[in-house]
C-alpha positions in Angstrom: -0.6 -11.5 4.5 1.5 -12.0 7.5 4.0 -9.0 6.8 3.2 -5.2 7.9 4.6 -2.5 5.8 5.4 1.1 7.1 6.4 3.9 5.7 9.9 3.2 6.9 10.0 -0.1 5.3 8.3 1.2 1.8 10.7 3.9 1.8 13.5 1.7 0.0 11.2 0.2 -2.8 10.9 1.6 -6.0 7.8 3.5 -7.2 6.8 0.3 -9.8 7.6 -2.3 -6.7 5.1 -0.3 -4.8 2.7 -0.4 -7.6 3.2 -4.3 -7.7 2.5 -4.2 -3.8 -0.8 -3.1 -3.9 -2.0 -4.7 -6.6 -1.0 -7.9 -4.1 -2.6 -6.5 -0.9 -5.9 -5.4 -3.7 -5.5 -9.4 -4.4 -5.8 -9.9 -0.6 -8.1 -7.4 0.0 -11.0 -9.2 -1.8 -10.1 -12.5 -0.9 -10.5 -11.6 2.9 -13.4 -11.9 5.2 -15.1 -8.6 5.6 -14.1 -7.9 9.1 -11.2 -10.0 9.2 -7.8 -9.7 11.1 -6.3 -10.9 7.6 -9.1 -7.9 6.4 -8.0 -5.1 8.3 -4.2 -5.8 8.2 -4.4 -5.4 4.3 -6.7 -2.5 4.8 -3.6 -0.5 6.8 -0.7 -2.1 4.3 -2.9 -0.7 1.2 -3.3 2.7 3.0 0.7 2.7 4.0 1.5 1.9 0.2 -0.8 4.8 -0.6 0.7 6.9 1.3 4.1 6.3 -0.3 3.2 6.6 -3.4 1.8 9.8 -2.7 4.8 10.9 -0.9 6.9 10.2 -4.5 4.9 11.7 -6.4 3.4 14.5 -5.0 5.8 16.8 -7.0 4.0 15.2 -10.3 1.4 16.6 -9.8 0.4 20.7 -11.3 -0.4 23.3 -9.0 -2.7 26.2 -10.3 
């Protein structure tokens, strides 16, 4: 994948577009070289999408 996401850029996608992202950068993730630029860059975009999805729906979630 030769695009980096941020949270900035994530932050104008919808929650099922992000869901559609990682499933990609999953995709990507196992078809990368251990190790590999291509490896680690999919590594940080999967933890950035994470991290947004978190972000939207962190109020989903109970708190005892």
């Amino acid at each position: 994948m030769s695009r980096n996401f941020t949270l900035q850029s994530l932050q104008s996608r919808t929650l099922s577009e992000l869901h559609v992202l990682r499933s990609e950068v999953l995709r990507e993730i196992h078809a990368a070289a251990p190790g590999s630029a291509a490896s680690r860059e999919a590594w940080a975009n999967l933890a950035a999408i994470d991290q947004s999805i978190r972000r939207r729906t962190a109020h989903l979630t109970p708190r005892f």
